[in-house]
N, C-alpha and C positions, 0 to 999 in steps of 0.2 A: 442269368448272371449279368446279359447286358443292361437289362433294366435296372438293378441297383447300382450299375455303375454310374449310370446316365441320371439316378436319382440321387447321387451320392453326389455328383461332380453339380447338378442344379444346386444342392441343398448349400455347397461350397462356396455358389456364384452367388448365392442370396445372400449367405452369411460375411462375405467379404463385401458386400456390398452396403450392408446395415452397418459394418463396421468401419466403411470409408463415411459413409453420412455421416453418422455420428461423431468421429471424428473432425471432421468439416467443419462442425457446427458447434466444437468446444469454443468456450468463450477465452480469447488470447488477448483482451486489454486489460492494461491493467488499471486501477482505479487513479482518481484523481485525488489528490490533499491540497485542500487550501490553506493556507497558514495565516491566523485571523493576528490583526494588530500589525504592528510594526515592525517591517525584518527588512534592514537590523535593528536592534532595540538596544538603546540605553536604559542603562540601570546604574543608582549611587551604591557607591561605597557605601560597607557595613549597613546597607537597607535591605527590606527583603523582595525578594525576587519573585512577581508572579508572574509565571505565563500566561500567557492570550489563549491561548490552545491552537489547536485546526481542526477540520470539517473532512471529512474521505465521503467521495458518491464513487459508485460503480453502475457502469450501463446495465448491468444484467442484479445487482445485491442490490441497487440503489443506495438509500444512504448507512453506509458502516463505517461512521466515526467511533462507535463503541467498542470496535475493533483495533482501531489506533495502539500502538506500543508507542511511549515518549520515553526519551532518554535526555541526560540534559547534564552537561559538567558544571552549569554556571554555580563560580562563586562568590558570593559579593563580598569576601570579607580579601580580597587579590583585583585589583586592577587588572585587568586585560581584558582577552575578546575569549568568548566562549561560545558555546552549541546547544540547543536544542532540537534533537532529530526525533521525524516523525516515519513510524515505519507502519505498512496496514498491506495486509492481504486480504483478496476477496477469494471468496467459497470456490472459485477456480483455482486459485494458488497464483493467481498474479498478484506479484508484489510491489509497491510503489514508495517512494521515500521522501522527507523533505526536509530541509536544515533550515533553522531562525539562527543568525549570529548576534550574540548578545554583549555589548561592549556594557565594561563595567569599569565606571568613570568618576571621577573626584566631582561632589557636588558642593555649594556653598548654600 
């Protein structure tokens, strides 16, 4: 009996111990977005509006711009300042963000 306990209580110290490493060793950064072009950007009235895009690298996925979610309210047909936000998670679940402010201005 005392030898399964003694095997039981090893089997425990091993098992908690693979599960502290591995732990350890999860990837906790989160990636980078570069935001390509001009931020902030003007843009004319009633023209159309194109984004630059951005670029996401992660230390451990490397490059996952194809992962990128863009969001963007700009409207060119209203004067004022508007957003385009870039959101991207890597295969760890760190999540990272970045905003362009898009001013939308009278042009001649």
């Amino acid at each position: 009996m005392r030898k399964i306990v003694l095997n039981l209580s090893a089997g425990l110290v091993v098992l908690f111990f693979i599960i502290y490493i591995t732990s350890c060793n999860k990837d906790k950064t989160p990636p980078d977005i570069t935001i390509l072009g001009d931020n902030p950007a003007n843009t004319c009235f009633d023209m159309t509006y194109t984004d630059a895009g951005a670029t996401a690298s992660d230390d451990e996925d490397w490059d996952i711009t194809d992962k990128i979610e863009t969001t963007s309210n700009v409207d060119t047909m209203s004067i004022g300042t508007y957003y385009v936000k870039y959101v991207v998670t890597d295969n760890a679940g760190n999540r990272a963000e970045a905003t362009r402010t898009v001013k939308v201005i009278y042009c001649k």
